[in-house]
C-alpha positions, 0 to 999 in steps of 0.5 A: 496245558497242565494237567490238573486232573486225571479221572480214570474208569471212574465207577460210583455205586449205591448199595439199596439193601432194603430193595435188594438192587445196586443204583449205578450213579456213572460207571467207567467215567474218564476225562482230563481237566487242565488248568484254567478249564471249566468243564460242564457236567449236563443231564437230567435230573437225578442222573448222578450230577451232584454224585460225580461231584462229591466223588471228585471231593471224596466225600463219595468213594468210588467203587473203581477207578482214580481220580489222579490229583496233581497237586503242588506236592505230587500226584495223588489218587484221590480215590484211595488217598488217607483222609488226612491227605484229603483234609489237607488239600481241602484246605489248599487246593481244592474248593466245593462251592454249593448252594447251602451254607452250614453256619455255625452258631454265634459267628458273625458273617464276616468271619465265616467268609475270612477264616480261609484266609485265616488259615491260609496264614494271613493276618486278622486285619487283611483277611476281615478287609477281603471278607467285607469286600467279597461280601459287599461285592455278592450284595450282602448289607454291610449292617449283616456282615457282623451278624450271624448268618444262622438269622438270614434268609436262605439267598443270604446265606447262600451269600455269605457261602460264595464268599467264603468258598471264593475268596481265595483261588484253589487250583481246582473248583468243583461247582454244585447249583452255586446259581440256586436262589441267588438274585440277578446281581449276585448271579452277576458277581457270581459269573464276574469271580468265576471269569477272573478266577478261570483267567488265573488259571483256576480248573473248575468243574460245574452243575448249573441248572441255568448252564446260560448263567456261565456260557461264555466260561465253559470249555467242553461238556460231559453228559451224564445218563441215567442208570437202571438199577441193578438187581442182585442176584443172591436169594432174597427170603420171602 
């Protein structure tokens, strides 16, 4: 099986300065996650779910531990990669699929969901005719697709988000709440992309507050517990 990623004695801290106490996320977490394996991430709550996540993308930097990439180029850590290293494979290999979208001002739908493809080097024509099928295919009206999606509902937005975040294959996934919101045949879409992408080998790990929704694609779970903050030592003044 090829090794997609390596996590290594992963540790992810909160430093609460006002309170004095250090909130542990997870702490010595390893695993492996092989292409085309979709890895479920279980717990309560709160318990650092949403965290490990944004750690994987390096949005978070752990406080301990790697996080070895094998991209196309070589292994890297993404724990103590150079930022510019990290926007590259963000670019190429790595996708963050969330429920929210952050759309920008004065662009339409359908260009929002084509710039990856934009990016990625293909022309005008095929990648607005990718868009509109993406986003045909998660329910949102082809009246809408020239709009812009600052205007729509928060369940069309998270539309025109999966579209976008979907309609190129990376070689690793990482998948927050992408079910939050959405109606029972976008969930349906959702679930129909997510299988065809894990065929191609996709590697994808996920949080899902409705696990059922994706049952049939998960490989193997890891559960998360909760922490109990730490207290500092040093004196606090009174």
């Amino acid at each position: 099986m090829t090794t997609i990623l390596d996590v290594q004695g992963l540790t992810k801290t909160f430093e609460m300065h006002h309170l004095g106490q250090s909130l542990p996320a997870f702490e010595d977490l390893s695993f492996t996650l092989h292409a085309g394996e979709f890895l479920l991430l279980s717990g309560p709550n709160g318990v650092g779910k949403s965290t490990l996540l944004r750690t994987l993308y390096r949005s978070y930097l752990p406080v301990a531990g790697h996080l070895w990439f094998h991209s196309r180029e070589g292994v890297i850590d993404m724990a103590n990669a150079a930022d510019i290293d990290v926007a590259h494979l963000r670019r190429t290999e790595i996708g963050f699929v969330t429920q929210f979208l952050n759309a920008r001002p004065r662009v339409a739908a359908e260009d929002i969901v084509a710039e990856p493809m934009r990016l990625a080097g293909y022309g005008r024509d095929e990648a607005l005719e990718q868009a509109r099928h993406w986003l045909a295919a998660f329910g949102v009206k082809p009246d809408l697709w020239r709009a812009y999606p600052t205007t729509f509902s928060g369940g069309e937005q998270q539309k025109v988000n999966l579209a976008r975040a979907l309609i190129l294959p990376q070689r690793m996934l990482l998948l927050d709440e992408p079910t939050a919101s959405l109606d029972k045949g976008a969930r349906a879409a959702l679930v129909a992309r997510l299988a065809e992408l894990k065929a191609q080998g996709v590697a994808m790990i996920g949080v899902f507050h409705h696990p059922g929704d994706v049952a049939a694609l998960i490989d193997r779970e890891i559960p998360l517990k909760p922490k109990t903050p730490i207290e500092e030592t040093a004196d606090v003044a009174l």
